[in-house]
N, C-alpha and C positions, 0 to 999 in steps of 0.2 A: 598217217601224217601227224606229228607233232602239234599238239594243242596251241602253241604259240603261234606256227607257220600258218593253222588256221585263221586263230585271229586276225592275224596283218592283214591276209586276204580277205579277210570279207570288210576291213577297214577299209582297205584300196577300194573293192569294187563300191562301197557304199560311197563313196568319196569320188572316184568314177562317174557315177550317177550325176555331180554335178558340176562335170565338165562342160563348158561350152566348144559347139565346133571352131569357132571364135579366137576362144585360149587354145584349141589345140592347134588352131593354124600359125597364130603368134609365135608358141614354142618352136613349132618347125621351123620355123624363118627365122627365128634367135638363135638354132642350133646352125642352121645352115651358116647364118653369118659367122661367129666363132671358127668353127671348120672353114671357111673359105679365109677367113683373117689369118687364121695358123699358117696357111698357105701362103698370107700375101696378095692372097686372089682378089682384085679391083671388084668380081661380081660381090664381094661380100657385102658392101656399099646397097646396093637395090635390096637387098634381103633384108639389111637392118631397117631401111626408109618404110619397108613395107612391115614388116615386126611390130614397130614401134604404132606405127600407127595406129594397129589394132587395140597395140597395149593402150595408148590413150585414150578409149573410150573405156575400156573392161578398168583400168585405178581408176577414172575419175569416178566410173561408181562404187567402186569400191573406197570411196572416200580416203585416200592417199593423196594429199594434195597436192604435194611435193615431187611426188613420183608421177602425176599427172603430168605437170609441167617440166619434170624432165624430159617427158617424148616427145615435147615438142622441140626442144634442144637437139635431141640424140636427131629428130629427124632433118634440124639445120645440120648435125655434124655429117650424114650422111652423107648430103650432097656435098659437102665441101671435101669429107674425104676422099669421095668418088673422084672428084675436081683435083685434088691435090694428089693424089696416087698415080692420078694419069697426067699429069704435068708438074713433074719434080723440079724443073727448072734446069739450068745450068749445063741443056745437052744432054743430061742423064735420061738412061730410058724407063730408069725406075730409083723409086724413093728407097734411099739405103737405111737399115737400120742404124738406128743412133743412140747414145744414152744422156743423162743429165750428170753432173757432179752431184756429190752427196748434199751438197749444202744445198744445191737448188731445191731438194726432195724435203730436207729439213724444213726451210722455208715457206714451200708450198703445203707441207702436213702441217704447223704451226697456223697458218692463213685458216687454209679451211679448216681448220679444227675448229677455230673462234669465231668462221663465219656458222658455223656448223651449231655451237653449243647456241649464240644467239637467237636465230632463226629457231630452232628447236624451242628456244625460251619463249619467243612470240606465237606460235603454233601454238604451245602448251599452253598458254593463256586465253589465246584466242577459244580453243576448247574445237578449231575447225580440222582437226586431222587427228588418226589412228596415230600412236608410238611415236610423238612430235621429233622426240632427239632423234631418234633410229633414223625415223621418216629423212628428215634433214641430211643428217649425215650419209646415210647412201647415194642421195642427191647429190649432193655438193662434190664427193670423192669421185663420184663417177663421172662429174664434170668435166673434174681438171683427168681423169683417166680416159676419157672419151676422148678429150683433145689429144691426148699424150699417142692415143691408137694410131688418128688421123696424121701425128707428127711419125710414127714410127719412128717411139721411143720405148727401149726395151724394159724397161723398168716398171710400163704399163700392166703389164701381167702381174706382178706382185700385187699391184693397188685391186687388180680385178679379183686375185685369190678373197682378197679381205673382202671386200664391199660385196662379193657374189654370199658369201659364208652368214655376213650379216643378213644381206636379203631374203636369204631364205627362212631367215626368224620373220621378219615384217610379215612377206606376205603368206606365209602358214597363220600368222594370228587374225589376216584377215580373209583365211579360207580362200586363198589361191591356192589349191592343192597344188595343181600342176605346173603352175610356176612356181611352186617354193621346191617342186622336187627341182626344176630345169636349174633353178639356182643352184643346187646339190649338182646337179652336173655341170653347169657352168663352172665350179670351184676346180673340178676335176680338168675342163677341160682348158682354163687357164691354166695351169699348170702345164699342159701340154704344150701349149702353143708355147708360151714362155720356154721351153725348152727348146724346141723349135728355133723361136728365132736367135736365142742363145746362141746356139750352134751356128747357125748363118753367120750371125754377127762376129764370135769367135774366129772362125774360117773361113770368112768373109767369100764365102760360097759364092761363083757368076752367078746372075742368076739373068732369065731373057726379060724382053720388055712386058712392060703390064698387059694382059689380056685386055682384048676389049668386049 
């Protein structure tokens, strides 16, 4: 076996070692939801509410303060996309995919960008959080990305390419092994689903009502 393919490997297992059962239950329930979202599947909703939850205890010790009180967010957008997927309104038996005009995306990356470098400025001084700007900015993007899922707006998977690519810098420097790889797959599997609903959206594919 190649002297390099060794090393990884005993990197992994050593790294391995301090897996919590915790963080690997998290990942499961972060990969599930991604995969059921690709889908459109309304269960994706319960997977995220339960994910996040976990992750809010496992960052706030990991002193991320930002990403802390992101899952408390992600877990209000849960319920409400759960709420909103299964009542689209208007007679519809399910939320169609949509997009934004370019200038709206202009707009809203100019917004958070400056809510983003600020916040990061007070962080940084404050001296109370890991990689303030990074921290920030993943935060904030994943905000308005978060909502953009729950609106089933397609343009959401490009924002998640970047902000998943980013995360996996953050939390590799604060020794989340296994969530900086899931980030690494999360990158891969936006991509996916963005393609996915591309296509729906493109040929505007029947599709049946929302599971429940």
């Amino acid at each position: 076996m190649p002297e390099a393919v060794v090393e990884l490997w005993g990197l992994l297992a050593e790294a391995a070692a301090g897996w919590s059962p915790w963080e690997f239950a998290a990942v499961g329930l972060a990969v599930a939801y991604l995969l059921l979202a690709a889908r459109e599947h309304v269960a994706c909703w319960p997977a995220a509410l339960a994910s996040t939850a976990i992750y809010f205890v496992l960052l706030a010790r990991a002193g991320l303060v930002f990403q802390t009180g992101l899952q408390l967010f992600y877990m209000a957008m849960a319920v409400y996309g759960w709420w909103h997927w299964r009542h689209p309104g208007r007679r519809r038996e399910r939320l169609p995919i949509s997009t934004w005009p370019l200038r709206t995306h202009l707009v809203l990356i100019a917004g958070v960008g400056l809510v983003s470098l600020a916040t990061g400025w007070l962080l940084a001084r404050s001296g109370g959080t890991a990689m303030p700007y990074l921290d920030a900015a993943t935060t904030w993007f994943a905000v308005a990305a978060t909502f953009m899922v729950a609106q089933k707006k397609l343009e959401n998977w490009l924002y998640w390419v970047v902000i998943d690519a980013a995360s996996l810098v953050l939390f590799a420097a604060q020794g989340l092994v296994l969530t900086a790889a899931l980030m690494g797959l999360y990158t891969l599997l936006a991509a996916y689903a963005g393609s996915r609903w591309w296509i729906r959206f493109r040929r505007q594919l029947p599709v049946a009502a929302c599971p429940t």
